[in-house]
C-alpha positions in Angstrom: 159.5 151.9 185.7 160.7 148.6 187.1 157.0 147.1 186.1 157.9 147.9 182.7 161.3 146.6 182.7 159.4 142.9 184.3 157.0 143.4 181.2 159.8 143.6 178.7 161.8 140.9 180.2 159.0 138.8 180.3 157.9 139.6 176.6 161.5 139.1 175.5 162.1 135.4 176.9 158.7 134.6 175.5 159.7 135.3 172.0 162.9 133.8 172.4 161.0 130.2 173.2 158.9 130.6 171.2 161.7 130.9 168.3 163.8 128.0 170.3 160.2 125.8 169.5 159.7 127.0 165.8 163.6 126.3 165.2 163.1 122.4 167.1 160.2 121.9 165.0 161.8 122.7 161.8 164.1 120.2 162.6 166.9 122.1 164.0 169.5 119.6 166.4 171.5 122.6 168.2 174.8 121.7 165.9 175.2 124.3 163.1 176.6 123.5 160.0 178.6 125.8 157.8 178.9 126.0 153.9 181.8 124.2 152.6 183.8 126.8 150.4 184.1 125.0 146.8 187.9 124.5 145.5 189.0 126.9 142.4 189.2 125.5 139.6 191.2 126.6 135.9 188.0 128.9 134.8 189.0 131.0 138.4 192.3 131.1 137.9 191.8 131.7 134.2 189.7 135.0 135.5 192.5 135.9 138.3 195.3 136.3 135.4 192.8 137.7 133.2 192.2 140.5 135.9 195.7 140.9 136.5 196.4 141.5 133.2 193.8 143.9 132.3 194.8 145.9 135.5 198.7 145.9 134.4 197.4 147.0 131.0 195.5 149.9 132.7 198.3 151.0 134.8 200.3 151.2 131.9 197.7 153.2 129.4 197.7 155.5 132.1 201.2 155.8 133.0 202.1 157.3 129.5 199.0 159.1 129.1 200.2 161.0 132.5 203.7 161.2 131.2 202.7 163.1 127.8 
């Protein structure tokens, strides 16, 4: 049992330099960099009141339909 253990510890760090080299030679520099989040403009806020609206008009549809 503990041979396989060795074999799988062994099999794991492999793969995990051999990923380390494939990420270096794509150019990787060890600093990650995350997607700026783009600032809303009037077409999203636009489509935030339109939603709001058409939710408020829902409500109210069914509000008298259940009060019939």
């Amino acid at each position: 049992m503990a041979g396989r253990i060795g074999y799988l510890f062994r099999k794991s760090f492999q793969m995990s330099q051999d990923v380390h080299d494939a990420m270096l030679s794509r150019g990787f520099t060890g600093e990650f960099s995350s997607l700026a989040l783009p600032k809303p403009g009037s077409f999203d806020y636009l489509c935030c009141a339109l939603t709001l609206l058409f939710c408020c008009v829902l409500l109210s549809v069914d509000h008298r339909i259940a009060t019939w």
